[in-house]
N, C-alpha and C positions, 0 to 999 in steps of 0.2 A: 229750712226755717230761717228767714229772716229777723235777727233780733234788731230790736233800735233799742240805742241806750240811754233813760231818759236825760231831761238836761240837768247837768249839775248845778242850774239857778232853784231846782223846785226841793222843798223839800223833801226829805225822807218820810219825818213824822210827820203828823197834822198836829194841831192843839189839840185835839180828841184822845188821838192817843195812838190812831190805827195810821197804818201804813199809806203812804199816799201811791195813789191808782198806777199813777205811771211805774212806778218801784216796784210793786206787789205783781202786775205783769210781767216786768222785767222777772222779777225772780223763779215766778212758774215757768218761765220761760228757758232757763238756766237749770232750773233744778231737770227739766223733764230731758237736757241734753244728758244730764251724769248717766257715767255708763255703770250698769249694776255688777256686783263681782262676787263671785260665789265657790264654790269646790263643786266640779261635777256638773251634770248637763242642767239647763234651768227647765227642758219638758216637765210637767206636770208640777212641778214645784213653786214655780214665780209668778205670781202677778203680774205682768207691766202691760203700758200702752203698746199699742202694733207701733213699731219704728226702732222701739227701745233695744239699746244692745246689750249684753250680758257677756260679761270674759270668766271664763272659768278658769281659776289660777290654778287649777291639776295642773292641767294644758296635755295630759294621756291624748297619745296616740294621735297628735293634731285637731282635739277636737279645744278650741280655744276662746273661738268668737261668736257666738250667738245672736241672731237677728228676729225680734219679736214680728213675723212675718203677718202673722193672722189673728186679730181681735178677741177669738176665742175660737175653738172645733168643739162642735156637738153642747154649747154652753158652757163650757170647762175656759175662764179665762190663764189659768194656768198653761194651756197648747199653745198652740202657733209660735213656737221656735224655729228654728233652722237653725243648722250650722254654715257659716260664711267658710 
């Protein structure tokens, strides 16, 4: 993923009140990098987009880093884990 950082001439806020466009992508775009962290494997538990990674702070028996591989199995978005 490629981020650009908007330019620091534009505002944040608009006079409205809402977030200006460049900002508001930037941010989705940062928050979707955070890595998720949890106790335990995230299979059937987690939500996230395919990409997203998951550190499980057990860290039992090397199982540590999680990689959201597949969008969902069988409609269940909670699946498509792997462990890295």
């Amino acid at each position: 993923m490629n981020i650009v950082n908007p330019a620091a001439s534009l505002p944040i806020i608009l006079e409205n009140g809402t977030m200006a466009e460049p900002f508001r992508l930037w941010t989705q775009q940062i928050t979707r990098m955070e890595v998720l962290m949890g106790t335990g494997s995230p299979e059937t538990v987690v939500d996230a987009p395919m990409g997203k990674f998951y550190f499980d702070d057990a860290g039992t028996a090397g199982a540590i880093l999680y990689i959201k591989r597949d969008t969902d199995i069988g409609g269940d978005p909670t699946k498509g884990w792997v462990l890295v």
